[in-house]
N, CA, C and O atoms as CSV, one atom per row, in Angstrom:
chain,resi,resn,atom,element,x,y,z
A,1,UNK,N,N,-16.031,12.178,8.938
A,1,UNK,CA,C,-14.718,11.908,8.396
A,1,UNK,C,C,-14.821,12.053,6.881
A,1,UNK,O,O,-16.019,12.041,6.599
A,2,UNK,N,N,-14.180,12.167,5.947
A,2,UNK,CA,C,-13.540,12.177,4.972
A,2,UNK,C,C,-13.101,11.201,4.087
A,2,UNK,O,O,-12.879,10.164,4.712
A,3,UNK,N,N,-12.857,11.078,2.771
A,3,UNK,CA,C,-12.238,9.769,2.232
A,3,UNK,C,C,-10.627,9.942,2.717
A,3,UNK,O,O,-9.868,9.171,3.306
A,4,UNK,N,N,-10.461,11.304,2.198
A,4,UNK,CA,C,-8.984,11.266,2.205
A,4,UNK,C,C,-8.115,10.836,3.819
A,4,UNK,O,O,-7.062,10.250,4.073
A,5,UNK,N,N,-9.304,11.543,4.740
A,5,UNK,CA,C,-8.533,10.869,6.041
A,5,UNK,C,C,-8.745,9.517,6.018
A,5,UNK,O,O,-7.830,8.875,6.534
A,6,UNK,N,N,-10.049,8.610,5.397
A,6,UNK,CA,C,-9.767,7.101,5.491
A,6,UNK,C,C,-8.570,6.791,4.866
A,6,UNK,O,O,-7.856,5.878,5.281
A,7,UNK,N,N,-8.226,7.624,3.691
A,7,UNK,CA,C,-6.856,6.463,3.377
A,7,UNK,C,C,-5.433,6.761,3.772
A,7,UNK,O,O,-4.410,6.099,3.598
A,8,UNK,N,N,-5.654,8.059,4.411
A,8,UNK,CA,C,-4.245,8.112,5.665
A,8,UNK,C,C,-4.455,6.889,6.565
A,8,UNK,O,O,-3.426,6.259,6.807
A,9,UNK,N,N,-5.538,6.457,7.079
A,9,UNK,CA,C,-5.573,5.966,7.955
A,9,UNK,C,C,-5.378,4.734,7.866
A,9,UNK,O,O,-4.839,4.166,8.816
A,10,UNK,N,N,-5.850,3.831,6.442
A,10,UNK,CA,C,-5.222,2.807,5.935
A,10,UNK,C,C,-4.115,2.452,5.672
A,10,UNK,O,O,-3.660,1.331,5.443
A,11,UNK,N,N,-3.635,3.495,5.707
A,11,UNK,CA,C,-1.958,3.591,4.917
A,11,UNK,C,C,-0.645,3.470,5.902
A,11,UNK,O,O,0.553,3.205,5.801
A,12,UNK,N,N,-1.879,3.930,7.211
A,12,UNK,CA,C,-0.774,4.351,8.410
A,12,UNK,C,C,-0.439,2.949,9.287
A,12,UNK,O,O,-1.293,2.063,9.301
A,13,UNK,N,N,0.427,2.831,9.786
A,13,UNK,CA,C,0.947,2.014,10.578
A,13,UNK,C,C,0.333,2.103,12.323
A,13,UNK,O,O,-0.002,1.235,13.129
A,14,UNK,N,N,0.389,3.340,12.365
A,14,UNK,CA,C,-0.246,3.693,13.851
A,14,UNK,C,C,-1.660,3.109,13.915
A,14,UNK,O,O,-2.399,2.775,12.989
A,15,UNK,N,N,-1.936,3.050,15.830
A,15,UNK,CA,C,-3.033,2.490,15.742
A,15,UNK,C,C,-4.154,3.889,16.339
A,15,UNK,O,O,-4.151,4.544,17.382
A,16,UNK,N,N,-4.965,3.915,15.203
A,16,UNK,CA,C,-5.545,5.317,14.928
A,16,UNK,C,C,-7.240,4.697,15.129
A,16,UNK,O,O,-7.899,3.907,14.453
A,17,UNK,N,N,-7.526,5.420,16.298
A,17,UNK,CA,C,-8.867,4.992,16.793
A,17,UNK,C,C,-10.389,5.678,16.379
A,17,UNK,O,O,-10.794,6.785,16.733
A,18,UNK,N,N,-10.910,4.952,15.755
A,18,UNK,CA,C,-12.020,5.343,14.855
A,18,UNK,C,C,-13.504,4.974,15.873
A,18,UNK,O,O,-13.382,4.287,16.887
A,19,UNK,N,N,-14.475,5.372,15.562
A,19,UNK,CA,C,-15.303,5.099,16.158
A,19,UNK,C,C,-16.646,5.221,15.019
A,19,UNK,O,O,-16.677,6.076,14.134
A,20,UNK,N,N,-17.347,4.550,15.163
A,20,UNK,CA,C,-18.911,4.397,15.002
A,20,UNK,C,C,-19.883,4.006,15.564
A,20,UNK,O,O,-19.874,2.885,16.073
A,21,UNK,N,N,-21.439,5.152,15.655
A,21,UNK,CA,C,-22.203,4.953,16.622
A,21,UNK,C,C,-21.474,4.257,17.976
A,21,UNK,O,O,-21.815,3.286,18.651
A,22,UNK,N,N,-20.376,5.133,18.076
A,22,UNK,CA,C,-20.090,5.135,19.777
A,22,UNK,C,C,-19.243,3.367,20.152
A,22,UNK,O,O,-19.079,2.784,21.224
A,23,UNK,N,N,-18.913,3.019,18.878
A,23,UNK,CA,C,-17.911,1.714,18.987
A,23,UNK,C,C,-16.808,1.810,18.222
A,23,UNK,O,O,-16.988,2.055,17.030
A,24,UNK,N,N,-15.887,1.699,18.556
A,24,UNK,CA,C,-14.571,1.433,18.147
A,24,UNK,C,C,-14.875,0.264,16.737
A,24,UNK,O,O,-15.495,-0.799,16.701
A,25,UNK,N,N,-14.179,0.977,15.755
A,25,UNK,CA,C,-13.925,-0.178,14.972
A,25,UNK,C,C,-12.867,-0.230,14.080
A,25,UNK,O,O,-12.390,0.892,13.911
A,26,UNK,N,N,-12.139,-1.381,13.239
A,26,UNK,CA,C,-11.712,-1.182,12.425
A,26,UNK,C,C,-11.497,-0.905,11.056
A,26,UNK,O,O,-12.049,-1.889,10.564
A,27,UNK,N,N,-11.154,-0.366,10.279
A,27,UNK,CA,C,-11.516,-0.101,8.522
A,27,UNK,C,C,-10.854,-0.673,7.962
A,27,UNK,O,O,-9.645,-0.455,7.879
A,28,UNK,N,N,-11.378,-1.444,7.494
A,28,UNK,CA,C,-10.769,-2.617,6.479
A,28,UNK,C,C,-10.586,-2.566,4.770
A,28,UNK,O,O,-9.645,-3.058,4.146
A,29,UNK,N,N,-11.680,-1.878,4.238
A,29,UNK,CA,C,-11.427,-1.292,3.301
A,29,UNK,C,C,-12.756,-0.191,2.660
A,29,UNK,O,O,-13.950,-0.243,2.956
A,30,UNK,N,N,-12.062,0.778,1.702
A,30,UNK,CA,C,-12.501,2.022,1.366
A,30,UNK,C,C,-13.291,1.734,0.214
A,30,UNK,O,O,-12.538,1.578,-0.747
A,31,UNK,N,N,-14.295,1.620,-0.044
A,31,UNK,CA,C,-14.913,2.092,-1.371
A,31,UNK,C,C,-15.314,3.534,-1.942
A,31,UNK,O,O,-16.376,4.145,-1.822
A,32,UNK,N,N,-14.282,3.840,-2.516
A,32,UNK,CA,C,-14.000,5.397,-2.688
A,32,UNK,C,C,-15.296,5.821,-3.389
A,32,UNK,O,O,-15.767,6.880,-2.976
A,33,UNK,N,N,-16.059,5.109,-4.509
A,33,UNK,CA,C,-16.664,5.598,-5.224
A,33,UNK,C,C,-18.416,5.699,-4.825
A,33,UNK,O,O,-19.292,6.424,-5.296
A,34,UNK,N,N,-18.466,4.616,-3.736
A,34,UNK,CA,C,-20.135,4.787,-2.851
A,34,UNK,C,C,-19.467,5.750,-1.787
A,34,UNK,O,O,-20.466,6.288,-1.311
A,35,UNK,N,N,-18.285,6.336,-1.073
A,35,UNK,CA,C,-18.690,6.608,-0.265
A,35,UNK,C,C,-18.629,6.068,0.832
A,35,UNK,O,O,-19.213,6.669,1.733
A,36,UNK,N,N,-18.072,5.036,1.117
A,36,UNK,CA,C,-18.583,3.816,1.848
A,36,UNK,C,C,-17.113,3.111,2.209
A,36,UNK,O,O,-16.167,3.299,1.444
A,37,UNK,N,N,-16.936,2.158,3.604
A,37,UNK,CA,C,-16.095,1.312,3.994
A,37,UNK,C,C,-16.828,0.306,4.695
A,37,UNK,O,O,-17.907,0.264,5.285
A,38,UNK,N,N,-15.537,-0.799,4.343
A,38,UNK,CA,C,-16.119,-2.456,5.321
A,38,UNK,C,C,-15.273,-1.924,6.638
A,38,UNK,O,O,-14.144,-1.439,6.706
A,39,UNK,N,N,-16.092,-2.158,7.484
A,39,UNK,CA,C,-15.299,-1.911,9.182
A,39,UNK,C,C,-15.591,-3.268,9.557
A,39,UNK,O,O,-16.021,-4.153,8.816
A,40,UNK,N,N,-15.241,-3.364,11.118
A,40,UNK,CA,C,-15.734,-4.396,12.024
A,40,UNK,C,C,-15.147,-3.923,13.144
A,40,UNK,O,O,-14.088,-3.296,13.154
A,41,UNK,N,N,-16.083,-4.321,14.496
A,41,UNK,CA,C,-15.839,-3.960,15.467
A,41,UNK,C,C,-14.528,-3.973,15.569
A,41,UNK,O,O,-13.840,-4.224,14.580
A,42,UNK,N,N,-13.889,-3.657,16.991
A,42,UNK,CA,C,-12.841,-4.085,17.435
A,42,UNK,C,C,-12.953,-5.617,18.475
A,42,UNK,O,O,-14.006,-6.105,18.886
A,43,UNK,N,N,-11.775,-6.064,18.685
A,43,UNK,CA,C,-12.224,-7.607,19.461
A,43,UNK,C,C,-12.583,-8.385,18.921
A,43,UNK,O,O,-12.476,-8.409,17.695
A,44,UNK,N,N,-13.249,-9.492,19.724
A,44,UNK,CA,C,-13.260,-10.693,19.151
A,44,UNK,C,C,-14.097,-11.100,17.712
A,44,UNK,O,O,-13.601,-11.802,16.831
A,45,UNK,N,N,-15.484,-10.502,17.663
A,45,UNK,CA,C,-16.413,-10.605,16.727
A,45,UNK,C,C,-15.686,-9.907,15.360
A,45,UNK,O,O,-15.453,-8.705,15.237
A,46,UNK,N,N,-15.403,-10.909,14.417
A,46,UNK,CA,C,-15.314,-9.707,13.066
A,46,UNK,C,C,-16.261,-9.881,12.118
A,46,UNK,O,O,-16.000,-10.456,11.061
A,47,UNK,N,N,-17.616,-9.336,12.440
A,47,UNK,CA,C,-18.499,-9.277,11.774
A,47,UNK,C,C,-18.340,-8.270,10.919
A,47,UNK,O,O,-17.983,-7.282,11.562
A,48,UNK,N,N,-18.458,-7.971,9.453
A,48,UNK,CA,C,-17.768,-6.968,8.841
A,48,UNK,C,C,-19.397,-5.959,8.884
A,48,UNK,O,O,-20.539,-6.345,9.132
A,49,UNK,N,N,-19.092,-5.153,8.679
A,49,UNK,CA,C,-20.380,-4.443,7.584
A,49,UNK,C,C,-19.908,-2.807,6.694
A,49,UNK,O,O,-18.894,-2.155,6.941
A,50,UNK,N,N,-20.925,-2.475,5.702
A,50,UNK,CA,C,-20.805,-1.313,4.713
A,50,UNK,C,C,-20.847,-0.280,5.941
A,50,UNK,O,O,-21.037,-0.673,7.092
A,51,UNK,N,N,-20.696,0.786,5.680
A,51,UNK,CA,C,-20.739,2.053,6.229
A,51,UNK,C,C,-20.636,3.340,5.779
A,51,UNK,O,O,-19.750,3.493,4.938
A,52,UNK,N,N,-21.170,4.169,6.032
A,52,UNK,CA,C,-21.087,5.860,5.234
A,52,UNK,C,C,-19.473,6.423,5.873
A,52,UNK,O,O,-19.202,6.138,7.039
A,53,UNK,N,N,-18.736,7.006,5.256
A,53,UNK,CA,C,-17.196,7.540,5.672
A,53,UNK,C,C,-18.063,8.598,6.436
A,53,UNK,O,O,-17.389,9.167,7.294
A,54,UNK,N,N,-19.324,9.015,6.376
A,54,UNK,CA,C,-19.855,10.249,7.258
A,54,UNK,C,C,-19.803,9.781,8.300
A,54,UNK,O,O,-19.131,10.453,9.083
A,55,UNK,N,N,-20.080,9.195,8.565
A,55,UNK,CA,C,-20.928,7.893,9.999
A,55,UNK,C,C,-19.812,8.479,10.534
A,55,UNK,O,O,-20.042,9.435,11.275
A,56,UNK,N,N,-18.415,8.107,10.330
A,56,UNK,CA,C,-16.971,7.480,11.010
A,56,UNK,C,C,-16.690,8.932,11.853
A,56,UNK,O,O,-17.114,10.014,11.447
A,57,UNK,N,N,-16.116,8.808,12.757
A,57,UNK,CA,C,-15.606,10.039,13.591
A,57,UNK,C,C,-13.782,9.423,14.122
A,57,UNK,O,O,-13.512,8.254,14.400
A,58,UNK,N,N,-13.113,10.214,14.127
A,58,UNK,CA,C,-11.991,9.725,14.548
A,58,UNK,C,C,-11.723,10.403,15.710
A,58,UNK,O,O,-11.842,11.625,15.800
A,59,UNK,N,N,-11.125,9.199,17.216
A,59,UNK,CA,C,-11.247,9.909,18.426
A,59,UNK,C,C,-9.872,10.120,18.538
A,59,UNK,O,O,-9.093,9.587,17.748
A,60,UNK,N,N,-9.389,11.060,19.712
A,60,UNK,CA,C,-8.264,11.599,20.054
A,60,UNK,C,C,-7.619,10.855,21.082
A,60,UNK,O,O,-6.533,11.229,21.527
């Protein structure tokens, strides 16, 4: 993925399904300048963590 698709995707209202290493998660916010976003799973646990915008894949 991209920065610029992370911040469509922040921006958007729809619920736009992201995935990492093969889990759904959510993006919570963009750090444009590492490169990098706080996600957390989806569900109950909101354990946050950093992440590469490479990592991220967006599913269909």
């Amino acid at each position: 993925m991209d920065i610029n698709r992370v911040k469509q995707i922040l921006s958007s209202s729809a619920d736009i399904k992201v995935m990492y290493n093969g889990t759904s998660v959510w993006i919570d916010e963009l750090h444009e300048d590492q490169e990098m976003v706080t996600c957390h799973l989806r569900g109950p646990l909101e354990e946050r963590t950093q992440v590469s915008v490479a990592e991220l894949k967006e599913m269909d």
